[in-house]
TILODREN-548606 format. One line per 4 residues: number of its first residue (from 1); their letters; for each residue x, y, z of N, C-alpha, C. Coordinates in steps of 0.05 Angstrom, whole numbers, plus 5000, padded with zeros to 4 digits. Last residue first. Layout:
BEGIN
NUM> A> X,Y,Z,X,Y,Z,X,Y,Z  ... .
***
This chain:
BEGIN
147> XXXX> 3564,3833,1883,3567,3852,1910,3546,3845,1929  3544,3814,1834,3560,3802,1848,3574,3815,1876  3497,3863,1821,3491,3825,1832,3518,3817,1849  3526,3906,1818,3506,3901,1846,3502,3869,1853 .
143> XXXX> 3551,3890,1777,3563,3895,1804,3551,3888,1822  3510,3881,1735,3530,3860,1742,3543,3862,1763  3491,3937,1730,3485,3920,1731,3494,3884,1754  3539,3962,1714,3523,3976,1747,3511,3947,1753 .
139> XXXX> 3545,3948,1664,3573,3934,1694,3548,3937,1714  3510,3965,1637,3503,3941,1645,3535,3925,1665  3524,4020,1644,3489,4006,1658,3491,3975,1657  3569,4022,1622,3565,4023,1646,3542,4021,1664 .
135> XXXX> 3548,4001,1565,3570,3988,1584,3564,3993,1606  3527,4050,1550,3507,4026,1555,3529,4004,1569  3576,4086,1550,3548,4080,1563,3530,4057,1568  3607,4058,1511,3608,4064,1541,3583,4069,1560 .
131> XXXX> 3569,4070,1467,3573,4043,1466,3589,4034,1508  3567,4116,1452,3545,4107,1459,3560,4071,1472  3610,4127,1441,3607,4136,1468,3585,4124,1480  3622,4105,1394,3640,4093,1423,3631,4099,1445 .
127> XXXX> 3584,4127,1363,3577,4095,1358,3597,4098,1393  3610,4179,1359,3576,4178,1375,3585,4152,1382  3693,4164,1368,3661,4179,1356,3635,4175,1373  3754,4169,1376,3732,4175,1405,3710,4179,1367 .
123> XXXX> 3801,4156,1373,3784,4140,1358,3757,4147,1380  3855,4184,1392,3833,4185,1370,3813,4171,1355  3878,4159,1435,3880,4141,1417,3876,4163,1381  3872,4203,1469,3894,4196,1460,3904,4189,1433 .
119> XXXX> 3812,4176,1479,3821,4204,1465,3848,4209,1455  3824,4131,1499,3823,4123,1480,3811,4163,1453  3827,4159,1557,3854,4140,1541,3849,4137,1513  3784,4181,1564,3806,4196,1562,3818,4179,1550 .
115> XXXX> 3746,4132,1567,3750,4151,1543,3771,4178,1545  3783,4107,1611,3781,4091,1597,3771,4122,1569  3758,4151,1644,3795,4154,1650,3793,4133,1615  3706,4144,1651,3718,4163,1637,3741,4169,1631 .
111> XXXX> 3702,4087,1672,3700,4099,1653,3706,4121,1636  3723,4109,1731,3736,4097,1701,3738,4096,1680  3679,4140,1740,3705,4149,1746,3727,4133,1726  3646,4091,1748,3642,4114,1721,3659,4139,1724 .
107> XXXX> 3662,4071,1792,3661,4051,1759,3660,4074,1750  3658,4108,1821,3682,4101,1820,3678,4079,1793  3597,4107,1830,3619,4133,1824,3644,4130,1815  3579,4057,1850,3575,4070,1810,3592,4089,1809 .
103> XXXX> 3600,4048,1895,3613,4032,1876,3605,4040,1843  3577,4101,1922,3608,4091,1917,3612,4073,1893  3524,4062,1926,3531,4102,1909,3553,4104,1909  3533,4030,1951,3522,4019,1925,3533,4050,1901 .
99> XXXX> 3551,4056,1993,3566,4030,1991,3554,4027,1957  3545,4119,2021,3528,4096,2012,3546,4066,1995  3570,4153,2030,3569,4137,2057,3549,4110,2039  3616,4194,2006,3595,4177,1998,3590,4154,2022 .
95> XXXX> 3670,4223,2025,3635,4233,2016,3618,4217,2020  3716,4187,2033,3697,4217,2055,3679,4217,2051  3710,4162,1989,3701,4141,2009,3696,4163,2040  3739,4205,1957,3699,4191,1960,3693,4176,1976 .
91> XXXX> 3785,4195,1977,3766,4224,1977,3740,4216,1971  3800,4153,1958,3797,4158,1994,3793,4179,1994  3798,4152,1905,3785,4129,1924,3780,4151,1951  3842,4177,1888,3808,4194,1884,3793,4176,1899 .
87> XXXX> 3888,4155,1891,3883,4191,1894,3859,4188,1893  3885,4098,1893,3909,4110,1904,3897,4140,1912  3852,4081,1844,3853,4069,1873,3865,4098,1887  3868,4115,1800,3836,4118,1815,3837,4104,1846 .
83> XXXX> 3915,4100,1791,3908,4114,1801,3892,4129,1814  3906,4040,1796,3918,4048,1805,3922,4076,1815  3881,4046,1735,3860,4029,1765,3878,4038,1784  3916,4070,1703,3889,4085,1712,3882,4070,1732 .
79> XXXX> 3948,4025,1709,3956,4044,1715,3938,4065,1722  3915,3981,1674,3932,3980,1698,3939,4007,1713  3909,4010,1628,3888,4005,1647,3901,3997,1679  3959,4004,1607,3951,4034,1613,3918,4032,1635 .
75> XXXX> 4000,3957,1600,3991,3974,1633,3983,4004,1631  4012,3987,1536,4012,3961,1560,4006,3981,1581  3959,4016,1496,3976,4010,1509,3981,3992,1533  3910,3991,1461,3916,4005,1488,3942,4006,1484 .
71> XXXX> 3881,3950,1438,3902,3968,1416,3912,3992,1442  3850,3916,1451,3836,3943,1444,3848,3957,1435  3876,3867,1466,3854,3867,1445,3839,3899,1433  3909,3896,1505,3923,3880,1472,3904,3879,1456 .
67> XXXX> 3877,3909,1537,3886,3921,1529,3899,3915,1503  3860,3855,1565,3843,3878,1543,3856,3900,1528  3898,3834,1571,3893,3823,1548,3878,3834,1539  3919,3864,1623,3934,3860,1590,3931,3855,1571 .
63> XXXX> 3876,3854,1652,3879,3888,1648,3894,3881,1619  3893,3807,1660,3870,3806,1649,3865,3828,1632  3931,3810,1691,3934,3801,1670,3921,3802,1649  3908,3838,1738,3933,3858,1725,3933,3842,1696 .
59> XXXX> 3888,3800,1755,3872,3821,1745,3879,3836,1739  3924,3766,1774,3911,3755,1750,3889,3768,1741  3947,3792,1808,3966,3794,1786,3953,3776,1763  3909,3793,1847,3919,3814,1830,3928,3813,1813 .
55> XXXX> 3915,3743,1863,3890,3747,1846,3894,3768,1831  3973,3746,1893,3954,3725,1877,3934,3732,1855  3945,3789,1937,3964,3795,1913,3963,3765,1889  3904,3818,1968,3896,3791,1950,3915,3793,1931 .
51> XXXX> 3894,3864,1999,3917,3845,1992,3914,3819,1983  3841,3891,2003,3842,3849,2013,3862,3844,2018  3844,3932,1966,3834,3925,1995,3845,3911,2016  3862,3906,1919,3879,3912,1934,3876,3925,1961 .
47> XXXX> 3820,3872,1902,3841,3852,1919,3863,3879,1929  3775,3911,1900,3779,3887,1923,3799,3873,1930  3801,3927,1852,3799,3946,1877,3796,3932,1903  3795,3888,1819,3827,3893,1827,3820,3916,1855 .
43> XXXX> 3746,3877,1815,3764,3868,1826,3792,3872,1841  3726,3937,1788,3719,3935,1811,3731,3903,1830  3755,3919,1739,3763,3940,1756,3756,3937,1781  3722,3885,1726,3759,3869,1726,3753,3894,1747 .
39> XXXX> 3681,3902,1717,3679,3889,1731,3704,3877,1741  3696,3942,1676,3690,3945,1696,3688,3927,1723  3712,3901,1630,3730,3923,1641,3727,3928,1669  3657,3885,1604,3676,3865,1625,3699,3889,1636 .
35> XXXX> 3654,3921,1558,3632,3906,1576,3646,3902,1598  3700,3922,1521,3698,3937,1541,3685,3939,1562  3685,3867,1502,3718,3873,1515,3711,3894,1534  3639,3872,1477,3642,3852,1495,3663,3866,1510 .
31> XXXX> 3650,3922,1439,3625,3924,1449,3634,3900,1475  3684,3893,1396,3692,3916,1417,3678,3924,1437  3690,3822,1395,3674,3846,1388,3685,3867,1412  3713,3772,1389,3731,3789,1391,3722,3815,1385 .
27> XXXX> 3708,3723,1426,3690,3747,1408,3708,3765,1414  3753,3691,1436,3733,3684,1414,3715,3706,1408  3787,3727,1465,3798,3711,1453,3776,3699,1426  3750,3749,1501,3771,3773,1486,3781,3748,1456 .
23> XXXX> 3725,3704,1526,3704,3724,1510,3725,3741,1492  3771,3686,1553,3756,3672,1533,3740,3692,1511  3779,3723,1588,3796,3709,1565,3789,3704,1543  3735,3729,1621,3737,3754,1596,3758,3743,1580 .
19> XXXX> 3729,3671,1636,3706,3684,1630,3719,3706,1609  3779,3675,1669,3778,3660,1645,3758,3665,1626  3774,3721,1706,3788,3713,1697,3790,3701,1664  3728,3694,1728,3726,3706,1722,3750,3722,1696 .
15> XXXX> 3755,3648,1756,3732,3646,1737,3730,3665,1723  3792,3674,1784,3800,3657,1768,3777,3650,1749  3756,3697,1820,3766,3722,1807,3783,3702,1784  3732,3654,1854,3707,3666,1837,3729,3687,1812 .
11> XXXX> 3780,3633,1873,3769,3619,1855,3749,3638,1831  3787,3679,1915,3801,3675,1892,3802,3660,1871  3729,3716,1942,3739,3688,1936,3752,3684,1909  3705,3762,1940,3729,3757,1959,3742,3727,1952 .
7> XXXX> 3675,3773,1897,3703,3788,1892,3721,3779,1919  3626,3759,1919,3640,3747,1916,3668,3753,1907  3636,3783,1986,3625,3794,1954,3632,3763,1942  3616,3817,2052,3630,3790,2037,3615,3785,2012 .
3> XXX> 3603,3886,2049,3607,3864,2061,3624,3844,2035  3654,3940,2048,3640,3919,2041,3629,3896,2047  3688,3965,2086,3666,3980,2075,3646,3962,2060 .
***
Protein backbone atom coordinates (compact mmCIF):
# COMPACT_ATOMS: atom_id res chain seq x y z
CA UNK A 1 0.00 0.00 0.00
CA UNK A 2 3.10 2.06 0.35
CA UNK A 3 5.54 3.06 -1.73
CA UNK A 4 9.46 2.78 -0.67
CA UNK A 5 9.68 5.15 2.79
CA UNK A 6 12.28 5.56 4.44
CA UNK A 7 10.67 3.40 7.32
CA UNK A 8 11.97 0.61 4.92
CA UNK A 9 15.53 0.85 5.67
CA UNK A 10 16.75 -0.64 9.02
CA UNK A 11 19.54 1.74 9.39
CA UNK A 12 17.03 4.79 8.93
CA UNK A 13 14.69 2.99 12.11
CA UNK A 14 18.30 2.58 14.15
CA UNK A 15 18.68 6.32 13.67
CA UNK A 16 15.79 6.90 14.57
CA UNK A 17 15.84 4.86 17.27
CA UNK A 18 18.73 6.72 18.82
CA UNK A 19 17.24 10.14 17.85
CA UNK A 20 14.11 9.61 20.58
CA UNK A 21 16.79 7.91 23.04
CA UNK A 22 18.60 10.50 23.15
CA UNK A 23 15.93 13.29 23.18
CA UNK A 24 13.97 10.95 26.22
CA UNK A 25 17.34 10.73 27.88
CA UNK A 26 18.56 14.55 27.67
CA UNK A 27 15.29 16.43 27.31
CA UNK A 28 13.46 15.08 29.40
CA UNK A 29 10.42 17.50 28.46
CA UNK A 30 6.88 15.90 28.18
CA UNK A 31 5.96 17.95 25.17
CA UNK A 32 9.38 16.12 23.15
CA UNK A 33 8.61 12.33 24.38
CA UNK A 34 5.18 12.44 23.20
CA UNK A 35 6.19 14.38 19.84
CA UNK A 36 8.18 11.33 18.60
CA UNK A 37 5.51 8.50 19.68
CA UNK A 38 3.91 8.76 16.48
CA UNK A 39 6.44 8.42 14.30
CA UNK A 40 7.84 5.16 16.43
CA UNK A 41 4.17 4.13 15.76
CA UNK A 42 3.90 4.58 12.27
CA UNK A 43 7.38 2.36 12.26
CA UNK A 44 6.43 -0.39 14.00
CA UNK A 45 3.39 -0.56 11.58
CA UNK A 46 6.01 -0.81 8.68
CA UNK A 47 8.04 -3.32 10.14
CA UNK A 48 5.16 -5.40 10.93
CA UNK A 49 3.96 -5.04 7.27
CA UNK A 50 7.67 -5.77 6.16
CA UNK A 51 8.35 -8.42 8.90
CA UNK A 52 11.14 -6.35 9.78
CA UNK A 53 11.50 -8.34 13.10
CA UNK A 54 15.11 -6.88 13.86
CA UNK A 55 13.86 -3.38 13.76
CA UNK A 56 10.77 -4.30 15.63
CA UNK A 57 12.20 -5.16 18.54
CA UNK A 58 14.08 -1.84 18.43
CA UNK A 59 10.67 -0.14 18.11
CA UNK A 60 9.25 -2.28 20.76
CA UNK A 61 12.34 -0.83 22.72
CA UNK A 62 11.92 2.47 22.03
CA UNK A 63 7.93 2.00 22.90
CA UNK A 64 9.86 1.15 26.57
CA UNK A 65 11.75 4.03 27.02
CA UNK A 66 8.77 6.24 26.38
CA UNK A 67 6.97 4.70 28.38
CA UNK A 68 9.45 4.63 31.45
CA UNK A 69 9.94 8.31 30.77
CA UNK A 70 6.09 9.00 30.88
CA UNK A 71 5.33 6.86 33.94
CA UNK A 72 3.15 4.37 31.48
CA UNK A 73 3.09 1.26 32.13
CA UNK A 74 5.40 -1.57 30.54
CA UNK A 75 4.29 -2.54 26.96
CA UNK A 76 1.20 -0.39 27.25
CA UNK A 77 2.16 1.47 23.99
CA UNK A 78 3.34 -1.71 22.76
CA UNK A 79 0.19 -3.25 23.10
CA UNK A 80 -2.14 -0.35 21.85
CA UNK A 81 0.19 -0.41 18.45
CA UNK A 82 -0.68 -3.95 18.36
CA UNK A 83 -3.97 -3.49 18.73
CA UNK A 84 -4.57 -0.79 16.37
CA UNK A 85 -2.41 -2.93 13.95
CA UNK A 86 -4.34 -6.20 14.33
CA UNK A 87 -8.38 -4.93 14.70
CA UNK A 88 -8.88 -1.46 13.26
CA UNK A 89 -5.95 -1.39 10.51
CA UNK A 90 -7.72 -3.78 8.04
CA UNK A 91 -11.03 -2.10 8.43
CA UNK A 92 -9.63 1.25 7.23
CA UNK A 93 -7.43 0.00 4.84
CA UNK A 94 -11.45 -1.14 3.34
CA UNK A 95 -12.33 2.52 3.51
CA UNK A 96 -9.64 4.75 2.91
CA UNK A 97 -8.16 4.41 -0.54
CA UNK A 98 -6.06 7.39 0.03
CA UNK A 99 -2.49 6.39 1.40
CA UNK A 100 -1.81 9.98 3.04
CA UNK A 101 -5.77 9.90 4.52
CA UNK A 102 -4.91 6.40 6.08
CA UNK A 103 -1.75 7.31 7.52
CA UNK A 104 -3.43 10.60 9.64
CA UNK A 105 -6.44 8.27 10.61
CA UNK A 106 -4.51 5.72 12.12
CA UNK A 107 -1.82 8.26 13.84
CA UNK A 108 -4.84 9.97 15.43
CA UNK A 109 -6.40 6.57 16.21
CA UNK A 110 -3.42 6.45 18.50
CA UNK A 111 -3.44 9.24 19.66
CA UNK A 112 -6.40 8.79 21.28
CA UNK A 113 -5.69 5.17 22.60
CA UNK A 114 -2.33 7.22 24.05
CA UNK A 115 -5.16 9.83 25.98
CA UNK A 116 -7.20 6.90 26.91
CA UNK A 117 -4.08 5.45 28.63
CA UNK A 118 -3.08 8.37 30.30
CA UNK A 119 -7.01 8.75 31.45
CA UNK A 120 -6.23 5.77 33.48
CA UNK A 121 -3.36 7.52 34.55
CA UNK A 122 -5.50 10.70 35.68
CA UNK A 123 -3.45 13.19 34.63
CA UNK A 124 -5.69 14.12 31.57
CA UNK A 125 -5.98 18.42 31.87
CA UNK A 126 -6.43 21.59 28.90
CA UNK A 127 -2.25 22.12 29.09
CA UNK A 128 -2.18 17.75 27.90
CA UNK A 129 -4.70 17.90 25.43
CA UNK A 130 -3.53 20.84 24.04
CA UNK A 131 -0.25 19.55 24.00
CA UNK A 132 -1.53 16.12 21.84
CA UNK A 133 -2.72 18.11 19.53
CA UNK A 134 -0.21 20.14 18.40
CA UNK A 135 1.81 16.75 18.51
CA UNK A 136 -0.27 15.29 16.01
CA UNK A 137 0.11 18.29 13.45
CA UNK A 138 3.49 18.11 13.88
CA UNK A 139 3.88 13.87 13.53
CA UNK A 140 1.29 14.57 10.34
CA UNK A 141 3.96 16.68 9.64
CA UNK A 142 7.08 14.58 9.88
CA UNK A 143 5.17 11.50 8.32
CA UNK A 144 4.35 12.88 5.13
CA UNK A 145 8.13 13.98 4.81
CA UNK A 146 9.51 10.61 5.70
CA UNK A 147 6.77 8.65 3.59
Amino acid sequence: MYRNSLFDNPLAIFLLFIIIVFTNIILTVHFISILLVGVVFIAFIRCMEKRYYYSLSLVIFTFFIIENNQGLKIFSLGLLSLFIYIFIIPKLKTFLTSINLYTFTIILLFYCGIVFLYLFIGDINIEFISKILVNYFIDIFIVSILI
